[in-house]
C-alpha positions as CSV (number, residue, x, y, z in Angstrom):
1,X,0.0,0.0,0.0
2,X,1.3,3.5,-1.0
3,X,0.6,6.9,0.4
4,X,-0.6,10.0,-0.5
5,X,2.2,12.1,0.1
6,X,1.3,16.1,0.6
7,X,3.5,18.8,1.1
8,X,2.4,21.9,2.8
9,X,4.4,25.0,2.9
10,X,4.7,26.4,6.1
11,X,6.7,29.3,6.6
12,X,8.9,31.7,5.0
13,X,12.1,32.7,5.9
14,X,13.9,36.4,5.9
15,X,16.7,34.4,3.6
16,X,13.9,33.2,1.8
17,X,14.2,29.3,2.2
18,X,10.8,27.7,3.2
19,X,9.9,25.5,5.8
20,X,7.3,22.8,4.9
21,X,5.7,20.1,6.0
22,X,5.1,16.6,4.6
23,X,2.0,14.3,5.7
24,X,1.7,10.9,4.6
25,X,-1.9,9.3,4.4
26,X,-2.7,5.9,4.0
27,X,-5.9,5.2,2.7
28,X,-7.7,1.7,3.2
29,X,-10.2,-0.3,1.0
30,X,-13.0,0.4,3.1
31,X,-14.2,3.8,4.8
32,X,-13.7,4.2,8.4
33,X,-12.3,5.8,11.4
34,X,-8.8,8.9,10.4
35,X,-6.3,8.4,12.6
36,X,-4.0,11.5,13.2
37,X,-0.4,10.5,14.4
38,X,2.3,13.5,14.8
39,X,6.1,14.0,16.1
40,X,8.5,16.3,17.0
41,X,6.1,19.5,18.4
42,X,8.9,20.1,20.7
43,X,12.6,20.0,19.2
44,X,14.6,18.1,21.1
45,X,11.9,15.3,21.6
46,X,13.2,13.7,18.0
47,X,12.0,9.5,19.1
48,X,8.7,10.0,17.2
49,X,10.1,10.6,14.1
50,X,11.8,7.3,13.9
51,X,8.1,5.2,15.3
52,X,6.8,7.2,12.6
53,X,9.8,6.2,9.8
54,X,8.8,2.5,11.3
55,X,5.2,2.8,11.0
56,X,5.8,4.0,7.5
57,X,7.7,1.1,6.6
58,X,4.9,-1.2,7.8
59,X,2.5,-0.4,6.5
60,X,4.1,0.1,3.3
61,X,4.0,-3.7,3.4
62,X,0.1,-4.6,3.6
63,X,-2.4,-4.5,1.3
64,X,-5.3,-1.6,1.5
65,X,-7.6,-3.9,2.6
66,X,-6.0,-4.4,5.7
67,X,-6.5,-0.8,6.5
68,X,-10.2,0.1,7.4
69,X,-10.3,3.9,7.3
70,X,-7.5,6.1,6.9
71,X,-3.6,6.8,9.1
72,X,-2.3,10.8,8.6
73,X,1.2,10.8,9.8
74,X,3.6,13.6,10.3
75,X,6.8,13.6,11.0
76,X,8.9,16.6,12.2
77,X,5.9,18.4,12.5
78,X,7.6,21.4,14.0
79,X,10.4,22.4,12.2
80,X,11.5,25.3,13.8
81,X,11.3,23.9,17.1
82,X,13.5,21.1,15.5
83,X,15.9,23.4,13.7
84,X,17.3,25.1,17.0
85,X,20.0,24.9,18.6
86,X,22.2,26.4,21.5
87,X,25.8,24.8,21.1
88,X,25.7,21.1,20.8
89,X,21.8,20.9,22.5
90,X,18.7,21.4,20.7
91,X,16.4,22.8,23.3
92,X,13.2,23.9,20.9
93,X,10.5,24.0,23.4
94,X,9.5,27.6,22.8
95,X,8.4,29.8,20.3
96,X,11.7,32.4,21.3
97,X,10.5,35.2,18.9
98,X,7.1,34.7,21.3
99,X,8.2,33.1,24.5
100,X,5.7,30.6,24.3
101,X,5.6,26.7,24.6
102,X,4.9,25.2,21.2
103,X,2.5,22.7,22.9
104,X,0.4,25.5,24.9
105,X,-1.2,27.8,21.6
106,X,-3.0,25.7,19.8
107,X,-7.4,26.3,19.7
108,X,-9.6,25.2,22.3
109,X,-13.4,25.6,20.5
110,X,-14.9,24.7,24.0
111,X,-13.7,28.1,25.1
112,X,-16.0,29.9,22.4
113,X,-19.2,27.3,23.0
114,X,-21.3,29.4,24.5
115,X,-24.2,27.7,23.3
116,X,-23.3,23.8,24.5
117,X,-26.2,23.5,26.5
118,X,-28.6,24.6,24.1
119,X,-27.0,22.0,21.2
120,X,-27.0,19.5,23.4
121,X,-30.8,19.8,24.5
122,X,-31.2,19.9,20.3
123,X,-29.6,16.5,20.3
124,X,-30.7,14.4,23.2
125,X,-32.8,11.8,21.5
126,X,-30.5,12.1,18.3
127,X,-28.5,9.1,17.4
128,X,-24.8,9.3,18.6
129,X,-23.3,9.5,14.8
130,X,-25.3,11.7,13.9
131,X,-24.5,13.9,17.1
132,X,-21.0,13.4,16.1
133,X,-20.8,14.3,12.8
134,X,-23.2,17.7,13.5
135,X,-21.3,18.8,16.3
136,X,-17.8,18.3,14.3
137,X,-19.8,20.3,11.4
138,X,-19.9,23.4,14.3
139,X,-16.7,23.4,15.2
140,X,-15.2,23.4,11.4
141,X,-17.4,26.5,10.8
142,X,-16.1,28.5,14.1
143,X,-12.3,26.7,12.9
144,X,-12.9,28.3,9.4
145,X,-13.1,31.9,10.4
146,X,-9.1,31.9,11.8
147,X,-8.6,31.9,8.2
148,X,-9.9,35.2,7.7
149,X,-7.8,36.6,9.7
150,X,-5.0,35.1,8.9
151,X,-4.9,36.2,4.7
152,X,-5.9,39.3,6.0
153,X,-3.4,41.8,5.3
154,X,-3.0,42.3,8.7
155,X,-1.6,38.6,9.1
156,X,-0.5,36.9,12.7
157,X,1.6,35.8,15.0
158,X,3.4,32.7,13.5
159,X,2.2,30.5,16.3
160,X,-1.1,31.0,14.8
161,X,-0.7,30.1,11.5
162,X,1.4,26.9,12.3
163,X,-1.2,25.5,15.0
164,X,-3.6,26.2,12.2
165,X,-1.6,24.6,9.8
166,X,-1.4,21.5,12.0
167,X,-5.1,21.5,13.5
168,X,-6.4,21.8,9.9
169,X,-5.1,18.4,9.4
170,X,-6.4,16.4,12.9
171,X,-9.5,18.5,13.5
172,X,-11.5,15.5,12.3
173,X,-9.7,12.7,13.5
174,X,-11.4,10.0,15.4
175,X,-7.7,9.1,16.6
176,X,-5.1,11.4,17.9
177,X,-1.8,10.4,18.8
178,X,1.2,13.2,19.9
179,X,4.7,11.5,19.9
180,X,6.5,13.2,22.2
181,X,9.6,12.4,25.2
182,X,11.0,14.2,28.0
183,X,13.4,16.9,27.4
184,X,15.2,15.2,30.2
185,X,15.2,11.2,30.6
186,X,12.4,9.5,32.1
187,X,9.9,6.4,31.5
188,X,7.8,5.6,28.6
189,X,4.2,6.3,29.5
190,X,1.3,7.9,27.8
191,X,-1.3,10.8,28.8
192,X,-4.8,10.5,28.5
193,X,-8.1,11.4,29.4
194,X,-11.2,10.7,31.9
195,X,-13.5,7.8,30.5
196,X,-10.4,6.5,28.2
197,X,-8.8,3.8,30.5
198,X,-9.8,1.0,28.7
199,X,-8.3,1.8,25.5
200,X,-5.6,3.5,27.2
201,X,-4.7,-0.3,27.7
202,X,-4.6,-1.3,24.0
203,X,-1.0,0.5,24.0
204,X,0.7,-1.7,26.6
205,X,2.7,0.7,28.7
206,X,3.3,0.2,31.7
207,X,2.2,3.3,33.4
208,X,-0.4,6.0,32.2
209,X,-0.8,9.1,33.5
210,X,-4.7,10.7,33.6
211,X,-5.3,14.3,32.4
212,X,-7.2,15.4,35.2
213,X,-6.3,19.1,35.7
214,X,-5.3,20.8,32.0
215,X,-6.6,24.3,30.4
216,X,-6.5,23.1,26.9
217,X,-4.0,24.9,24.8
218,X,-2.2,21.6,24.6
219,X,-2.4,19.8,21.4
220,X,-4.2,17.0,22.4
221,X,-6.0,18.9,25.0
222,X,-7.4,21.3,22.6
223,X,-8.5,18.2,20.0
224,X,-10.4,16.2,23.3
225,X,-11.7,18.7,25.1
226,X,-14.8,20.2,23.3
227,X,-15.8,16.4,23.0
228,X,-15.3,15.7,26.7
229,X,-17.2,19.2,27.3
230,X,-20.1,17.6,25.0
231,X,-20.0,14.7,26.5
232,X,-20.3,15.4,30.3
233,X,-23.1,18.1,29.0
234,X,-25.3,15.3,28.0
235,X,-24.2,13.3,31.2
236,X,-25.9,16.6,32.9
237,X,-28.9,16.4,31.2
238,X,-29.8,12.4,31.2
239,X,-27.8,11.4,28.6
240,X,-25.1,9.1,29.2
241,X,-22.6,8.8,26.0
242,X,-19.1,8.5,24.8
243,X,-17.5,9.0,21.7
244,X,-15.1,7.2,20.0
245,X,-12.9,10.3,19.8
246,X,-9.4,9.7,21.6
247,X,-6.2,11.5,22.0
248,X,-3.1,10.7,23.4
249,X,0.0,11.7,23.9
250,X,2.6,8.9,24.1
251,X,6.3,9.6,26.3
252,X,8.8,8.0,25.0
253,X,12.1,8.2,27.3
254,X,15.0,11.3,26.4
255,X,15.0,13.9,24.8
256,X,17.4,14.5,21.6
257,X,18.4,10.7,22.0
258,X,16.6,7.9,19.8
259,X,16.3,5.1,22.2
260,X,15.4,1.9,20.6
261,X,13.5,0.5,23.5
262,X,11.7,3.5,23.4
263,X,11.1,3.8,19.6
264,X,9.8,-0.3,19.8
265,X,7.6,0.5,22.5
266,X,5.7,3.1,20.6
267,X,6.1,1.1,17.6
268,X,4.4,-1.9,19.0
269,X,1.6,0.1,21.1
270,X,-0.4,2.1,18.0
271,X,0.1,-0.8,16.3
272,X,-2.0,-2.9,19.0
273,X,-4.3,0.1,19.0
274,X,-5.0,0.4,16.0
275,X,-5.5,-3.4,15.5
276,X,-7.9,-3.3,18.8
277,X,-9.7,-0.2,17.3
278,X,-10.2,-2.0,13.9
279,X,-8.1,0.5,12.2
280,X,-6.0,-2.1,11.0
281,X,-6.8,-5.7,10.1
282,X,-3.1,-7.8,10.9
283,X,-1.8,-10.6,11.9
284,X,-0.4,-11.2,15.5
285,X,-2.6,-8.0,16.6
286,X,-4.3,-7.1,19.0
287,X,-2.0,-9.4,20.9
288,X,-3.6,-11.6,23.2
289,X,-2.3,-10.0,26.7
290,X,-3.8,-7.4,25.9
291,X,-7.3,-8.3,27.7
292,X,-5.4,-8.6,30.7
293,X,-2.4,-6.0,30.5
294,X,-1.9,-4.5,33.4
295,X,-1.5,-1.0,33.8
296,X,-0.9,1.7,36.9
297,X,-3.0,4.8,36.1
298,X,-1.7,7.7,38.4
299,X,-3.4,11.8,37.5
300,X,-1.2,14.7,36.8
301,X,-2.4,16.6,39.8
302,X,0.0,14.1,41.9
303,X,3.0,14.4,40.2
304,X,5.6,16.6,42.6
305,X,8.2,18.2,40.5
306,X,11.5,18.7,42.7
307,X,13.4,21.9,42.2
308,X,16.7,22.3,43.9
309,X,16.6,24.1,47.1
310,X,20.2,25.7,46.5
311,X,22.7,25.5,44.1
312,X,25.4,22.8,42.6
313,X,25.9,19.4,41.9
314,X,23.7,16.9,42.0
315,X,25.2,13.7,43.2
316,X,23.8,10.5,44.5
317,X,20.4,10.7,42.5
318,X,17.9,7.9,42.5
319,X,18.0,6.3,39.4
320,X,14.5,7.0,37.0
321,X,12.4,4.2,37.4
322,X,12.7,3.6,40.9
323,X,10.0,3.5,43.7
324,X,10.4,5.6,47.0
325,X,8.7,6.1,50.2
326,X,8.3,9.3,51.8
327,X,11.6,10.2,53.6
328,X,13.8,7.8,51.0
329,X,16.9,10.3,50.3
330,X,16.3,11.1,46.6
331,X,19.5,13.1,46.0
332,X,22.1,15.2,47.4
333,X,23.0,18.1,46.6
334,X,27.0,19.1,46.6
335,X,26.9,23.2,47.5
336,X,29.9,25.4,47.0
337,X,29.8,28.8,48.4
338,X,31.7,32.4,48.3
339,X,31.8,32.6,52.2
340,X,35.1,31.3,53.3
341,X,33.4,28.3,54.1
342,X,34.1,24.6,53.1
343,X,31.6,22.8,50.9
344,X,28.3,21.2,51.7
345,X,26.8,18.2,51.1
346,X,22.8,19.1,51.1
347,X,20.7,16.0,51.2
348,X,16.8,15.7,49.7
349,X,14.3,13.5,50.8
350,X,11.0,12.7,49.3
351,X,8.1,14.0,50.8
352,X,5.9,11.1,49.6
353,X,5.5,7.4,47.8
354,X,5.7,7.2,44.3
355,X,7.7,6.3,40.9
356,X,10.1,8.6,39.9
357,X,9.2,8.8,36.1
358,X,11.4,12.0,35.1
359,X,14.9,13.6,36.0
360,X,16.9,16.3,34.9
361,X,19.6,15.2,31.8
362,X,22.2,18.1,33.9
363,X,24.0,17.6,37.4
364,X,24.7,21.0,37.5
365,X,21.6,22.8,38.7
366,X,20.8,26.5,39.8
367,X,18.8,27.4,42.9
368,X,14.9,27.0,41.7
369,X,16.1,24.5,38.9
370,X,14.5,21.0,38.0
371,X,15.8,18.1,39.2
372,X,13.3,15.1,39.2
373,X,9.8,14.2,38.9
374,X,7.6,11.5,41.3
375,X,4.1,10.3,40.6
376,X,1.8,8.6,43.3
């Protein structure tokens, strides 16, 4: 099976080179569900382009008709953020020109529905496709309009015409998947939403993390959320439903490293999903654990970020993966000083139980600076 390969232009630059971006779509025999795969929003988090480049290759080897529906991938889909460099690290997580974090300005439509309650009331006998496809209808309209705008002569910010550029592709997936990693080094895990456990499962990692507190300028926030709004509307008014709209965003280990494990962990997990979902129609998948895979679901809201409590060299760190109970040592930290006095030796204890999931890629830390990351 061969794709469609588009190229969309993107951005010009003051030395007039563009910057594009390439989407590859793989069309099945039979109609179905889009699934919306993307990698590389932040710079230095390059292991999705290669689970893409693998994802590519497979399905380059089947036959349309084991494709039911339609897979959108793009690699590299931010290549300014990619592009960037500060000596031999590629940091890339903001828009410098803006100061802003290329994965917090993208378009939440929930935050313009002012009139969900009175669709919703429109729609509570209607059948749940239907509901779909005439809610998705709304949002395109109120999507359309950013247009205007942005061939006006007046123009924008370039934050808004690349989140445009990439929403216009995934507003109407059923699927979205966001291939990111740490900018440090931490586990592989995945994001995801209330109600979404159960599929959350279909991926086979270890450790999922739930969504629970988020203002939706994230990418996949902003893609979820007017559903989740829509659905717990309904929910209000008598109606218990769920769509089969997902999004997640998938961790995979380091940032500007390509970890094999890491890379055949994604690999393997949208495959599964999309085998479990019926997306695709292959051998060996869904595989059969996956009924009973077992999986620890934590929520955002108890992850405790450490910052250093004073400056200089972290020594004697936990290693990333490790459990800890509340008053484990965690690290030390080794403190110079300017006041005629010898060095210190500061150590940190954790303040409760958990997995520590993320730490910092530098031992050298500033006062106030990340260090490492535990979820309960």
């Amino acid at each position: 099976m061969l794709p469609i390969i588009e190229t969309i232009a993107l951005r010009q630059m003051a030395s007039g080179d563009r910057l594009y971006l390439q989407v590859y779509k793989f069309i099945g025999a039979q109609p179905g569900k889009k699934v919306y795969i993307q990698s590389n929003l932040h710079g230095a988090e390059i292991v999705g382009n290669a689970v893409i480049h693998q994802l590519i290759e497979f399905l380059l080897t089947l036959n349309a008709t084991s494709l039911v529906g339609e897979i959108w991938l793009v690699p590299v889909c931010n290549p300014m953020g990619t592009n960037e460099r500060a000596h031999h690290f590629s940091p890339g997580r903001y828009c410098v020109y803006e100061a802003k974090d290329w994965n917090r300005i993208f378009w939440d439509y929930e935050k313009e529905a002012d009139d969900l309650v009175a669709f919703t009331k429109s729609q509570l006998h209607i059948d749940l496709e239907v509901v779909r496809q005439s809610y998705l209808t709304t949002i395109k309209q109120q999507f359309a309009k950013i247009l205007e705008k942005i061939n006006s002569s007046v123009g924008v910010p370039y934050t808004e015409l690349f989140r445009y550029k990439l929403q216009s592709l995934s507003l109407d997936a059923d699927y979205l998947i966001d291939l990111h990693s740490s900018t440090n080094q931490a586990l592989n895990y995945l994001f995801y939403f209330r109600n979404r456990e159960d599929s959350a499962k279909y991926f086979l990692f270890n450790d999922g993390i739930l969504l629970d507190k988020y203002d939706g300028d994230a990418f996949d926030e902003a893609f979820i959320k007017p559903w989740l709004a829509l659905e717990a509307c309904f929910q209000e008014l008598g109606r218990d439903i769920r769509f089969d709209v997902e999004a997640w965003t998938l961790e995979l280990g380091a940032g500007m490293q390509i970890n094999p494990d890491s890379v055949a962990k994604g690999v393997w997990g949208v495959k599964n999903y999309l085998a479990q979902k019926g997306v695709l129609q292959i051998s060996g998948f869904p595989v059969e654990e996956t009924k009973s895979h077992k999986m620890k679901f934590s929520s955002r809201s108890k992850i405790t970020k450490y910052y250093a409590i004073a400056g200089g060299m972290i020594q004697s760190r936990i290693e990333l993966g490790s459990s800890v109970k509340a008053g484990d040592r965690i690290y030390q930290i080794l403190s110079f000083n300017k006041e005629s006095q010898l060095p210190s030796v500061i150590d940190v204890c954790a303040q409760q139980h958990g997995l520590v999931y993320d730490v910092s890629t530098n031992h050298a830390v500033n006062e106030g600076e990340f260090v490492l990351g535990i979820v309960s």
